[in-house]
C-alpha atoms as a printed R data frame, in Angstrom:
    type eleno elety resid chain resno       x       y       z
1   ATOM     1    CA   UNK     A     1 183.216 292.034 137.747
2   ATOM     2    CA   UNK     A     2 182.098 288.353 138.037
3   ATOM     3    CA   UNK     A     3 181.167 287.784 133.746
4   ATOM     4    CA   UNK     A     4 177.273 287.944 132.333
5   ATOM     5    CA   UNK     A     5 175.972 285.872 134.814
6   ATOM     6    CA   UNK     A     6 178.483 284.789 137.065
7   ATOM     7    CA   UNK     A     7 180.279 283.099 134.009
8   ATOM     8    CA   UNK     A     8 183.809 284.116 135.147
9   ATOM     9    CA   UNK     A     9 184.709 284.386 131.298
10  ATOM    10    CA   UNK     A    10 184.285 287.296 128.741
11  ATOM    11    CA   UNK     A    11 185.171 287.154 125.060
12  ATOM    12    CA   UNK     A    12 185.532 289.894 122.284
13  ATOM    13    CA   UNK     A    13 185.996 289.473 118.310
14  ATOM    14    CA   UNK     A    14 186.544 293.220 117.588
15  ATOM    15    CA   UNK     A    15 189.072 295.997 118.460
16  ATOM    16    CA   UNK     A    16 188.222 297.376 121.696
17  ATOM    17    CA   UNK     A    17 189.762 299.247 124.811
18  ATOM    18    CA   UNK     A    18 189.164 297.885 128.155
19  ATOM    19    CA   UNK     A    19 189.628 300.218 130.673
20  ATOM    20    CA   UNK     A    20 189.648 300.300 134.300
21  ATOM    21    CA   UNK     A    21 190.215 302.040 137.684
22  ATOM    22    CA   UNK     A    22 187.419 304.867 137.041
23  ATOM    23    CA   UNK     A    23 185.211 306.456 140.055
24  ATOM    24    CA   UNK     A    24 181.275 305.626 139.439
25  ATOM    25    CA   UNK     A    25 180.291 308.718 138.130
26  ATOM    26    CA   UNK     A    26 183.813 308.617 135.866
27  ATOM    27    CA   UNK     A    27 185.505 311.849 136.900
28  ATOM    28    CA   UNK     A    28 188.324 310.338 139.031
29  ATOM    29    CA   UNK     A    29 190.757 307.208 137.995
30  ATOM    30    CA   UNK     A    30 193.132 305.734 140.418
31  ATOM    31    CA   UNK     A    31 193.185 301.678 138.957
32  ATOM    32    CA   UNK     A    32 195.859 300.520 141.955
33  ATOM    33    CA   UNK     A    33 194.210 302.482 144.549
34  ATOM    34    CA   UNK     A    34 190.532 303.972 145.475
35  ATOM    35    CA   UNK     A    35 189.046 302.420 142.529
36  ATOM    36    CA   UNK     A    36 190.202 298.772 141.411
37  ATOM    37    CA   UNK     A    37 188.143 297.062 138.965
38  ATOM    38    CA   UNK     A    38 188.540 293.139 139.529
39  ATOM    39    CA   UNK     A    39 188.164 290.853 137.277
40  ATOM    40    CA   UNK     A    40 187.534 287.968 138.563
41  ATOM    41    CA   UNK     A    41 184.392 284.895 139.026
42  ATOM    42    CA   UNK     A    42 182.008 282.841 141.396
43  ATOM    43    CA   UNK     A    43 183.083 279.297 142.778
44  ATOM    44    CA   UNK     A    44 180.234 276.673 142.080
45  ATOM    45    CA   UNK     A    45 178.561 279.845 139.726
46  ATOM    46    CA   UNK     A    46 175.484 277.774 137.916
47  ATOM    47    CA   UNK     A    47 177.180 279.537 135.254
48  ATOM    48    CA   UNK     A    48 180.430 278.630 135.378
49  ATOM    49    CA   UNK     A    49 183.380 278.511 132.804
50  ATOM    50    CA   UNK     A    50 186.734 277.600 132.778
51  ATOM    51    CA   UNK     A    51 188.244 279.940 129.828
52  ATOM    52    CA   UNK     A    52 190.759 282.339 129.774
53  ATOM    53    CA   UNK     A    53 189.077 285.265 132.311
54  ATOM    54    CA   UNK     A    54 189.153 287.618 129.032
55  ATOM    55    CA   UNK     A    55 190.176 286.849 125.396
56  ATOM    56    CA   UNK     A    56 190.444 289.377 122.862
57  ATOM    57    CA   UNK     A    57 190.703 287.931 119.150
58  ATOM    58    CA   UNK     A    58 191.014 290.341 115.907
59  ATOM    59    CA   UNK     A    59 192.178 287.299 113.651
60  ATOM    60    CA   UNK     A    60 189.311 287.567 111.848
61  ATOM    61    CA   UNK     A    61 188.282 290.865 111.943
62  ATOM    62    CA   UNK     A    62 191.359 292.078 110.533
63  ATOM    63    CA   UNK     A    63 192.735 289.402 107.675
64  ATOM    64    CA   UNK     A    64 195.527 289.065 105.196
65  ATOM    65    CA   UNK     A    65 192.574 288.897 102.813
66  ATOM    66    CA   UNK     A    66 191.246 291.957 103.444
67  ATOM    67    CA   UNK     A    67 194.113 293.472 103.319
68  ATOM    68    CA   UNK     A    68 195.340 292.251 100.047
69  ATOM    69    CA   UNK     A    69 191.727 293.275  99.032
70  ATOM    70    CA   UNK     A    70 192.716 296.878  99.979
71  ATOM    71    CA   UNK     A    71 189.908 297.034 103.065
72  ATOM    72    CA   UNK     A    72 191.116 299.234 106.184
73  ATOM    73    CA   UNK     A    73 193.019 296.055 108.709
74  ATOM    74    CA   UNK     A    74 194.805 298.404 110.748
75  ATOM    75    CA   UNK     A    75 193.319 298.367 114.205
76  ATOM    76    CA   UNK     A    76 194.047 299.498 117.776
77  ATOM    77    CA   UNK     A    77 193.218 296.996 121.150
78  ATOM    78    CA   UNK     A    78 193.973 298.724 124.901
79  ATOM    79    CA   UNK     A    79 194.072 297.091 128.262
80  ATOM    80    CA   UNK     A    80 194.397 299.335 131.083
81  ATOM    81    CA   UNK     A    81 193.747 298.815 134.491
82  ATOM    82    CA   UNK     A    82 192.743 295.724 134.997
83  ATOM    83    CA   UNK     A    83 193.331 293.656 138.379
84  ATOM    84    CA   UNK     A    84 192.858 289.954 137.409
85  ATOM    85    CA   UNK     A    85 192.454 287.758 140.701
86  ATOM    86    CA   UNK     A    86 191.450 284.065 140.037
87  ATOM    87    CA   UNK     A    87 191.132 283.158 143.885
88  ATOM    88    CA   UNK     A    88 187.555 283.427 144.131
89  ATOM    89    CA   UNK     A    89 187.031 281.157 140.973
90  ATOM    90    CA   UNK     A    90 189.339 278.362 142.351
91  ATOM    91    CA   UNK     A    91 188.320 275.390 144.240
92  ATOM    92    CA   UNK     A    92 190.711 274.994 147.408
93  ATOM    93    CA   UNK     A    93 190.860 271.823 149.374
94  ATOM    94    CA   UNK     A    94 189.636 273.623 152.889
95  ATOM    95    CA   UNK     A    95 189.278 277.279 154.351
96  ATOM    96    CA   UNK     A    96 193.075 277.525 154.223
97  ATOM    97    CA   UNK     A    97 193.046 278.323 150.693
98  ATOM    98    CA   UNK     A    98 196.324 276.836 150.622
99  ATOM    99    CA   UNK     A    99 196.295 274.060 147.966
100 ATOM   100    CA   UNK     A   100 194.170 274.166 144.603
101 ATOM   101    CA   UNK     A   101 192.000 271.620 143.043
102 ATOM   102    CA   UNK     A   102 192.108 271.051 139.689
103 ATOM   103    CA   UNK     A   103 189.264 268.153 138.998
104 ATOM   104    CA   UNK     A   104 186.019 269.195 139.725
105 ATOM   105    CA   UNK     A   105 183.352 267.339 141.884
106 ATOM   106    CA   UNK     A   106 179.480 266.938 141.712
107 ATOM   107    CA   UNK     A   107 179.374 269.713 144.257
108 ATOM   108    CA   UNK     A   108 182.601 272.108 143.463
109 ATOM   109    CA   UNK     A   109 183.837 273.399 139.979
110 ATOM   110    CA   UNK     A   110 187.424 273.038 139.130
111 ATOM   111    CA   UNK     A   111 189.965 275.001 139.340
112 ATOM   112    CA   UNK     A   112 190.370 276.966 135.994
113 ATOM   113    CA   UNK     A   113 193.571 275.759 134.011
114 ATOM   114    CA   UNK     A   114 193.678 279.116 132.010
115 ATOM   115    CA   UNK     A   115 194.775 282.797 132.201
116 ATOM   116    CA   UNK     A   116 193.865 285.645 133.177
117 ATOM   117    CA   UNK     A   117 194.530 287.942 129.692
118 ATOM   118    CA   UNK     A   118 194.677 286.161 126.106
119 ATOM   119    CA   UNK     A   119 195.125 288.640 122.953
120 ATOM   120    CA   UNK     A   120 195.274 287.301 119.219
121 ATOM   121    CA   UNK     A   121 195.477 289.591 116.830
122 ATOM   122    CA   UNK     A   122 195.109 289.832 113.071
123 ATOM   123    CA   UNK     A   123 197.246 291.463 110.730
124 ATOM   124    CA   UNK     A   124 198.266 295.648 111.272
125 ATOM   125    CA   UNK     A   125 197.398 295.631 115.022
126 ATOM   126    CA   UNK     A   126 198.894 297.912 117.703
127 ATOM   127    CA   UNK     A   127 198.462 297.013 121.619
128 ATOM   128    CA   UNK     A   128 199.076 298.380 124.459
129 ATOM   129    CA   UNK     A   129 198.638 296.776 127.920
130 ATOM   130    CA   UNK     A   130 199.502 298.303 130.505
131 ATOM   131    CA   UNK     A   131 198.521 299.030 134.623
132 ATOM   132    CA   UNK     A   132 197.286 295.476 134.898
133 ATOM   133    CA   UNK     A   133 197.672 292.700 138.017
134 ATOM   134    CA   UNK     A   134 197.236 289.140 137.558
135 ATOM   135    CA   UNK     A   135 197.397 286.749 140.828
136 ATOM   136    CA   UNK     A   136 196.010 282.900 141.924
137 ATOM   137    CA   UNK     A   137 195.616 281.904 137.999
138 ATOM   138    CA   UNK     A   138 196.496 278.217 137.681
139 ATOM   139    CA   UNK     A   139 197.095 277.735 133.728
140 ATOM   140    CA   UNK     A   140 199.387 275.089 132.059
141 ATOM   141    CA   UNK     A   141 201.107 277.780 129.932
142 ATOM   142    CA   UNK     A   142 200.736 281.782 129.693
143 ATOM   143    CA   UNK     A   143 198.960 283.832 132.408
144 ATOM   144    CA   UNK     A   144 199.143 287.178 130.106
145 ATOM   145    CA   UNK     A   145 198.848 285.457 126.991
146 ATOM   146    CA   UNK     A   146 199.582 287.414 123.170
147 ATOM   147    CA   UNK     A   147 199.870 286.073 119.822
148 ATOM   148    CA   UNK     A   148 200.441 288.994 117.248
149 ATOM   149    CA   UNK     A   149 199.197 288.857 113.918
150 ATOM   150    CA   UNK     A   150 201.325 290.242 110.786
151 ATOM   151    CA   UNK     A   151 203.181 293.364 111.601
152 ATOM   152    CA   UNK     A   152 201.843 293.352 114.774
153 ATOM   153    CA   UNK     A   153 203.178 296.054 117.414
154 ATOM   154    CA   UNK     A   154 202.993 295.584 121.375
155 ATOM   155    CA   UNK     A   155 203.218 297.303 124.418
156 ATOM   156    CA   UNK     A   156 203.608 295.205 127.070
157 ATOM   157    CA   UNK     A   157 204.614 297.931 130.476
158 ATOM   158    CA   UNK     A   158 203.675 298.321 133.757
159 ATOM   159    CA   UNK     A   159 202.210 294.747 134.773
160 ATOM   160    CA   UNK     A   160 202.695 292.505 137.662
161 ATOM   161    CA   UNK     A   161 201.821 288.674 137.158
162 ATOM   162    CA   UNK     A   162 202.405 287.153 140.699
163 ATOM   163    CA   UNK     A   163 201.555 283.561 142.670
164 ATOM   164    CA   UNK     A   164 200.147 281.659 138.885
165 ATOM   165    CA   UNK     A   165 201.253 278.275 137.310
166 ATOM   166    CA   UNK     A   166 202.388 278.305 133.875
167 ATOM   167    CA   UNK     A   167 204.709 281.360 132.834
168 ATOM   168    CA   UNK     A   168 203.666 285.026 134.049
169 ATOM   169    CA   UNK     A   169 203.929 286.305 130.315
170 ATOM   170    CA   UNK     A   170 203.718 284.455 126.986
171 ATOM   171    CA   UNK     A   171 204.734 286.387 124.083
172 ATOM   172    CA   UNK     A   172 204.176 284.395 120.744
173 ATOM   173    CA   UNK     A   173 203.023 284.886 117.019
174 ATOM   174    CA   UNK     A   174 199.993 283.868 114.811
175 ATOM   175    CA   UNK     A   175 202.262 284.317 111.700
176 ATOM   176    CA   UNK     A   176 204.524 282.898 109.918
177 ATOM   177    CA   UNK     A   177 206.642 285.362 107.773
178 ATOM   178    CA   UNK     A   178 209.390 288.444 107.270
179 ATOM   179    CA   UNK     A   179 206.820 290.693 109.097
180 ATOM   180    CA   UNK     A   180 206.743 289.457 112.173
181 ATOM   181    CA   UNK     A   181 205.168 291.064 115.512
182 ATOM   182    CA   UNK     A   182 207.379 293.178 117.857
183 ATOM   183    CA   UNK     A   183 207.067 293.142 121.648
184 ATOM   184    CA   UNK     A   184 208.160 296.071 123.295
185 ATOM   185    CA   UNK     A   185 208.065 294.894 127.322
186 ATOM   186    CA   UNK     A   186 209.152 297.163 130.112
187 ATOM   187    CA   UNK     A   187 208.719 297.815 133.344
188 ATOM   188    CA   UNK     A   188 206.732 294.548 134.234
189 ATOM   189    CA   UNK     A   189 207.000 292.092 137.468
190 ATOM   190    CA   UNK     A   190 206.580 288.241 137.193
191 ATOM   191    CA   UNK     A   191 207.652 286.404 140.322
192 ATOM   192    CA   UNK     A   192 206.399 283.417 142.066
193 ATOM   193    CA   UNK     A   193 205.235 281.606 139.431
194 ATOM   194    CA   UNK     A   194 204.822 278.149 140.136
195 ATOM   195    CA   UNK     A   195 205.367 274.640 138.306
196 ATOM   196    CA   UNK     A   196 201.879 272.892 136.931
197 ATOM   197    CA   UNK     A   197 202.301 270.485 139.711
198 ATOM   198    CA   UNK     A   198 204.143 269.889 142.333
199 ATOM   199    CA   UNK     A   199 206.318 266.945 140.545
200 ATOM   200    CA   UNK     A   200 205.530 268.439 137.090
201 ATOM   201    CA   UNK     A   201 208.493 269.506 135.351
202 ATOM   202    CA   UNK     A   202 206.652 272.421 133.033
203 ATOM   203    CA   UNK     A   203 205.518 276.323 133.944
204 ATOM   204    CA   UNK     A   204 207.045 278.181 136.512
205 ATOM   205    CA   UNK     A   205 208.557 280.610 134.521
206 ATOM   206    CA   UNK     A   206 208.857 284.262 134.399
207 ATOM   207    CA   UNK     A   207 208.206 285.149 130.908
208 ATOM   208    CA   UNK     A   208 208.142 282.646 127.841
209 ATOM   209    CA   UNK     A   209 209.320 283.462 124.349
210 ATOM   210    CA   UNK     A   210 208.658 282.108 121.179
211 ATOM   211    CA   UNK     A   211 209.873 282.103 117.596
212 ATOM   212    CA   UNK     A   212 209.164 284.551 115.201
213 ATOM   213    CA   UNK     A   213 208.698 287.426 116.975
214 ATOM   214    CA   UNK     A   214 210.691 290.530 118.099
215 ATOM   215    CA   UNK     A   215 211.657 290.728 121.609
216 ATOM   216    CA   UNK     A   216 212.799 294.025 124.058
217 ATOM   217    CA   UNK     A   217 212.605 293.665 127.317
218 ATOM   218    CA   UNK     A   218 213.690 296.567 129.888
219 ATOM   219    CA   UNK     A   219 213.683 297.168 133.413
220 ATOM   220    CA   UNK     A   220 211.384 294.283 134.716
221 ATOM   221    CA   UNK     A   221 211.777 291.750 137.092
222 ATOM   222    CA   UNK     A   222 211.738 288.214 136.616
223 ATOM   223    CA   UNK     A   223 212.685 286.312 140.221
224 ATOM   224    CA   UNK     A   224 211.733 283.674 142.859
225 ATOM   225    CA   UNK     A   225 210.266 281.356 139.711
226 ATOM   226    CA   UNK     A   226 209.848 277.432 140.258
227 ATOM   227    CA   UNK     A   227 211.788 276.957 137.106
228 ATOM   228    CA   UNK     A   228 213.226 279.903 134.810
229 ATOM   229    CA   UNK     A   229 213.178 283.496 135.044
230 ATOM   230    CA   UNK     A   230 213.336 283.906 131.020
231 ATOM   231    CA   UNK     A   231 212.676 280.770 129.009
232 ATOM   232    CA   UNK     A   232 213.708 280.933 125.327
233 ATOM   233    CA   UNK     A   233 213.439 277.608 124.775
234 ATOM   234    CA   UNK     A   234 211.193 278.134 122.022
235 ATOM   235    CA   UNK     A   235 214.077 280.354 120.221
236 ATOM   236    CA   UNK     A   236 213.046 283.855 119.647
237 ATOM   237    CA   UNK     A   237 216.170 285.396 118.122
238 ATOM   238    CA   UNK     A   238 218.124 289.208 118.544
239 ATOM   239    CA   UNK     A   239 216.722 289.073 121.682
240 ATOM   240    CA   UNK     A   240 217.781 292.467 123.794
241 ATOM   241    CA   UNK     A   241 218.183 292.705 127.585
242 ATOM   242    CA   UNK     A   242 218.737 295.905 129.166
243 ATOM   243    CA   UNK     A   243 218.809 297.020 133.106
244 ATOM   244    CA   UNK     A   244 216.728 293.761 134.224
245 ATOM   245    CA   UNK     A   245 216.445 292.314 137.308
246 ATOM   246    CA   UNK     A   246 217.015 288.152 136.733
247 ATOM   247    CA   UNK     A   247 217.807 286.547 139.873
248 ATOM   248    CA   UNK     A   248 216.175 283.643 142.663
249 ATOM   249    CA   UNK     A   249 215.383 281.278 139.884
250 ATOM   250    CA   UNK     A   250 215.390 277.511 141.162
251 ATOM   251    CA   UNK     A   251 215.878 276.070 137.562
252 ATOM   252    CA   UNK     A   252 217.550 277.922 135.502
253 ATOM   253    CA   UNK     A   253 217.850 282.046 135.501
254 ATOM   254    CA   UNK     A   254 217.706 282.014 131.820
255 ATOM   255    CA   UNK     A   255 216.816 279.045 129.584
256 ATOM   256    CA   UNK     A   256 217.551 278.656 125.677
257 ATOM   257    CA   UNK     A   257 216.132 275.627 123.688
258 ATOM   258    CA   UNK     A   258 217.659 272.729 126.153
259 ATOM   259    CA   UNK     A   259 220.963 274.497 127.801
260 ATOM   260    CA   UNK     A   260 220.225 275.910 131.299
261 ATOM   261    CA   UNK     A   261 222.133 279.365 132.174
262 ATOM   262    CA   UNK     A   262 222.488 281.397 135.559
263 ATOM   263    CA   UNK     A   263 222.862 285.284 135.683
264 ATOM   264    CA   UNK     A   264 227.116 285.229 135.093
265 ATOM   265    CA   UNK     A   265 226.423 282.856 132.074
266 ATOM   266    CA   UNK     A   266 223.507 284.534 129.926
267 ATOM   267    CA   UNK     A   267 225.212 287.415 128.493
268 ATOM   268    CA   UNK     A   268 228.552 285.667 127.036
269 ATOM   269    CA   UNK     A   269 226.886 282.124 126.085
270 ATOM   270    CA   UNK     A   270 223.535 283.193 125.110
271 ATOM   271    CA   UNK     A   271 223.387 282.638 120.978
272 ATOM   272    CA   UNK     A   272 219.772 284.276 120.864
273 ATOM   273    CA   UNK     A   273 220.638 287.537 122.528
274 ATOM   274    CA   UNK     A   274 221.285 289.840 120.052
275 ATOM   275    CA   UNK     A   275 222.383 292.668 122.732
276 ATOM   276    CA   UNK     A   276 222.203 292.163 126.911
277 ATOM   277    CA   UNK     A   277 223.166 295.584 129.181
278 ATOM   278    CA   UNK     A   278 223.048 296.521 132.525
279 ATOM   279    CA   UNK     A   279 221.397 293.435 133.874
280 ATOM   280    CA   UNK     A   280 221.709 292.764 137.750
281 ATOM   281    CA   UNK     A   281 221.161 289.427 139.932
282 ATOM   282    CA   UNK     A   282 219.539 291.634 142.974
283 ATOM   283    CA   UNK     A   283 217.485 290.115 145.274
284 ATOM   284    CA   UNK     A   284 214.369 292.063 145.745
285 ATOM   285    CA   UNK     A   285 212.828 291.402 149.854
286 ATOM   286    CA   UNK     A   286 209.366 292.189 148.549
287 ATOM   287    CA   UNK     A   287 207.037 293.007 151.413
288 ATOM   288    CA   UNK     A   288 204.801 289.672 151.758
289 ATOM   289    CA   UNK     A   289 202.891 288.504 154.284
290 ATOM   290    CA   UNK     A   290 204.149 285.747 156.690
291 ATOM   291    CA   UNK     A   291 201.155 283.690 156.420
292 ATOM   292    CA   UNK     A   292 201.285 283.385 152.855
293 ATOM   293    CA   UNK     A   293 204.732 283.339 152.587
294 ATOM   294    CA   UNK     A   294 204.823 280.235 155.712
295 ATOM   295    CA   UNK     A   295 202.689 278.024 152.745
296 ATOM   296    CA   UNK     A   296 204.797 279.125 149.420
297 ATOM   297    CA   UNK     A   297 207.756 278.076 151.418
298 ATOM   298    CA   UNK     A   298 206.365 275.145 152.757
299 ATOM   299    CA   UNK     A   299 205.797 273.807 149.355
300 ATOM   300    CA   UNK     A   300 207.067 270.441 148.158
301 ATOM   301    CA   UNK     A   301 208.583 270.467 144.747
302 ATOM   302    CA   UNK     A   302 211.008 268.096 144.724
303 ATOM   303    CA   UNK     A   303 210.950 265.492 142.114
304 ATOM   304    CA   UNK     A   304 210.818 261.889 143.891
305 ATOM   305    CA   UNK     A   305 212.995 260.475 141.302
306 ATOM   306    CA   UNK     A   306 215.322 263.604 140.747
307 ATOM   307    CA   UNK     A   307 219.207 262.676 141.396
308 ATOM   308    CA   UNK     A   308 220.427 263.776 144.684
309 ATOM   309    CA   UNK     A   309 222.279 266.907 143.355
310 ATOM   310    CA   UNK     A   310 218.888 268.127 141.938
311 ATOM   311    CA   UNK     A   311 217.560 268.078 145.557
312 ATOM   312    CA   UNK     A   312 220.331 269.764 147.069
313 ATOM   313    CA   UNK     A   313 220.251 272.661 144.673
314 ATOM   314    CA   UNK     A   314 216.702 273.141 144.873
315 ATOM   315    CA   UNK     A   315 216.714 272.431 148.723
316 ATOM   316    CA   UNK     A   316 219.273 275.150 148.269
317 ATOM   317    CA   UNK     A   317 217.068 277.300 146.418
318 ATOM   318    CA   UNK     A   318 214.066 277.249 148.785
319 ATOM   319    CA   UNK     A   319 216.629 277.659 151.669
320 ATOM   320    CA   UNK     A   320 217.597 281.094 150.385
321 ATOM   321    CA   UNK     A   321 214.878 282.068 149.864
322 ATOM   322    CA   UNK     A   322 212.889 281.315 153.209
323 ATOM   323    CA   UNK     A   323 216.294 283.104 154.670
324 ATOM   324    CA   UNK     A   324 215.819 286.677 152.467
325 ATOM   325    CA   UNK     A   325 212.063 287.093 153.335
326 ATOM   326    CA   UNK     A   326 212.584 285.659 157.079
327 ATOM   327    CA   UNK     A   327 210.005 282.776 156.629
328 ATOM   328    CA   UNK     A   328 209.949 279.757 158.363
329 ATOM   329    CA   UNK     A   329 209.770 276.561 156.807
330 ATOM   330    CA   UNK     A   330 206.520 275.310 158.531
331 ATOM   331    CA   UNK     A   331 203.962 277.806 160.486
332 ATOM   332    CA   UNK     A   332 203.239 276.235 164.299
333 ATOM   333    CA   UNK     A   333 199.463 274.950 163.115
334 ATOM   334    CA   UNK     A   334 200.870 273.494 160.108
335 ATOM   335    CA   UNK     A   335 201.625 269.382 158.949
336 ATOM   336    CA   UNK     A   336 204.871 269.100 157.729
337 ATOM   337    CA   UNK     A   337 203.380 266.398 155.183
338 ATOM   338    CA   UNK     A   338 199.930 268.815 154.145
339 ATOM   339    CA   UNK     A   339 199.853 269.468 150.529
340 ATOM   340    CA   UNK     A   340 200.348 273.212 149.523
341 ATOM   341    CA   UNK     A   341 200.255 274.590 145.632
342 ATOM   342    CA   UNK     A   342 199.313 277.544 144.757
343 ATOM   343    CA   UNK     A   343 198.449 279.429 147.945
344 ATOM   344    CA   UNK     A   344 196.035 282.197 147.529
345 ATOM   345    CA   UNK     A   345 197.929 285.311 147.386
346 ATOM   346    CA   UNK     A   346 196.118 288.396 148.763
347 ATOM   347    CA   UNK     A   347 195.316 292.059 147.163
348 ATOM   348    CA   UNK     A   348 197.040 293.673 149.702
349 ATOM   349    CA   UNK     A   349 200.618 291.355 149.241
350 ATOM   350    CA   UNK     A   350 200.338 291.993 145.402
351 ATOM   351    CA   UNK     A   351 199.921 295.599 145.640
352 ATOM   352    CA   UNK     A   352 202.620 295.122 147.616
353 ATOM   353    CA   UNK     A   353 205.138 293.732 145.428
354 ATOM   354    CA   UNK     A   354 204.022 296.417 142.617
355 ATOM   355    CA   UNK     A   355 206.375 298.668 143.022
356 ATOM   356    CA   UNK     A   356 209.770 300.550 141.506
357 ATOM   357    CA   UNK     A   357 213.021 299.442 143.072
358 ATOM   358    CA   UNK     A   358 216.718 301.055 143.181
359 ATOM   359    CA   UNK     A   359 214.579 303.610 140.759
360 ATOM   360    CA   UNK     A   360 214.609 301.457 137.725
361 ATOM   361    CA   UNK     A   361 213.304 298.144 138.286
362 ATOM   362    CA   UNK     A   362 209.436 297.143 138.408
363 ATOM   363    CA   UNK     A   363 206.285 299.074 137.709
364 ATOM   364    CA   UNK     A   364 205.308 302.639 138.753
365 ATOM   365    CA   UNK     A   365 202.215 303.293 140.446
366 ATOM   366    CA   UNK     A   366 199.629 304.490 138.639
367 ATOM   367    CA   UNK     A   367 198.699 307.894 139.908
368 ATOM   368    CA   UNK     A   368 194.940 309.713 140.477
369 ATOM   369    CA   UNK     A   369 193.802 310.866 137.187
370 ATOM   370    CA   UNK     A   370 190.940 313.662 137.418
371 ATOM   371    CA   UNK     A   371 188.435 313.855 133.948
């Protein structure tokens, strides 16, 4: 689904469930499988936008106002189901489709700098997102994107954000207050998430906190990120960790306000983690491609200016990693000096990566629903 005419954007101001994965004649649902519904836009559309691929804002259908007036606020927004792909709305430098453009020409649009899934809510909401996959976005900040309103109540479970910019998730808060919004986030996947820019020194992260808001995440993975695979720099407080997989982060594994913590560190120094259990540093050998993996590797991320043990640990880094997946640095038909960001990651490696491992660890499959 390419937007009302090719726009590559869609934007709702009410409560509403968006729901995908069903058969045409809607008696059979298998959202992973037989029936995907993309999301997703047209390069060089006449149409073309460069918003978030689908916002959902209740802030003013559901006010403090209104509430104090005594009108019904409470209110009830689903996304289910949803695959999210951003490739064929980015402008690559040649057929390779290994290396984004961000500025637009006369005869190609830019590369979007936005997500794939924003949600602002007003006050008395309940969400639940689940079943969704979001790959190629190229975003300066959140690729799943949710700012709860008042007393605001999310489920975040069973997504995958893969190959973006920016941080895979963004959990923050339109409200200041006691009553502030509660995240419950499980069984999610957010790897290979990539820095802004190549020299930038912002996204890349797994999942991004903020303050003011309630935080539980379970049994997800956060790994292989440019820079963090939780950043709390932001501060949100009682924090709770249990049975997550944090591990192949080049920056930092965890990251609160300006200290910098690997895996052994987190749970005695954090001072935002209200409660940490059962978290492993496993590395996870997901089943990639070699072509795309030959490009992410190949990447040059290096700061020109950073001090010489920066380079060795992220040379490091980048040398462990090529090592787990067995991927050369450089492909045969490659440059050694060609430019790579952001290498177009297919359907077929994302599906991939969705999966559960050692039994606890990542997202389960959705399975063929009959109506």
């Amino acid at each position: 689904y390419t937007g009302r005419g090719d726009r590559g954007v869609d934007a709702i101001d009410i409560p509403v469930s968006v729901i995908g994965g069903f058969s045409p004649d809607f008696t059979d649902r298998d959202p992973w499988g037989q029936y995907q519904t993309i999301f997703t836009g047209v390069h060089n559309s006449n149409n073309f936008e460069t918003q978030t691929r689908l916002a959902i804002d209740t802030s003013n259908f559901a006010t403090r106002l209104k509430e104090a007036r005594g009108e019904p606020t409470e209110h009830t927004i689903i996304v289910d189901g949803i695959i999210f792909d951003n490739g064929p709305r980015n402008y690559y430098s040649d057929t390779t489709e290994s290396l984004i453009v961000r500025q637009g020409t006369p005869s190609h649009t830019p590369t979007p700098e936005s997500g794939a899934l924003t949600i602002r809510t007003g006050v008395n909401s309940t969400v639940i997102v689940q079943n969704n996959i979001a790959i190629n976005f190229a975003p300066t900040e959140g690729v799943f994107s949710f700012f709860g309103g008042k007393s605001a109540d999310f489920t975040i479970r069973n997504n995958v954000a893969a190959n973006n910019t920016g941080s895979g998730f963004r959990l923050g808060t339109s409200f200041t207050g006691t009553e502030i919004p509660f995240y419950k986030f499980e069984n999610n996947i957010s790897v290979f998430n990539q820095k802004h820019t190549p020299f930038g020194s912002f996204g890349g992260s797994g999942i991004m906190l903020e303050s003011s808001t309630r935080v539980e995440i379970s049994n997800s993975i956060f790994s292989y990120n440019d820079n963090f695979g939780i950043d709390n720099s932001k501060r949100s407080n009682n924090l709770i960790l249990y049975s997550n997989v944090i591990a192949a982060n080049a920056n930092a594994d965890y990251m609160e306000f300006d200290i910098k913590m690997g895996f052994d560190d987190l749970e005695d120094e954090a001072e935002f983690i209200y409660d940490a259990m059962d978290n492993v540093d496993l590395s996870i050998p997901f089943d990639i491609s070699a072509q795309w993996g030959t490009y992410y590797s190949s990447r040059n991320v290096i700061d020109r200016n950073a001090a010489e043990t920066e380079v060795r640990v992220i040379n490091s880094w980048y040398n462990d990693v090529r090592a787990m997946f067995g991927w050369n640095t450089l492909a045969e038909d490659l440059n050694v000096d060609s430019p790579i960001w952001l290498p177009r990651l297919s359907l077929n490696d994302v599906l991939n990566i969705a999966g559960l491992y050692d039994e606890q660890y990542g997202v389960h499959r959705p399975g063929v629903e009959a109506f």
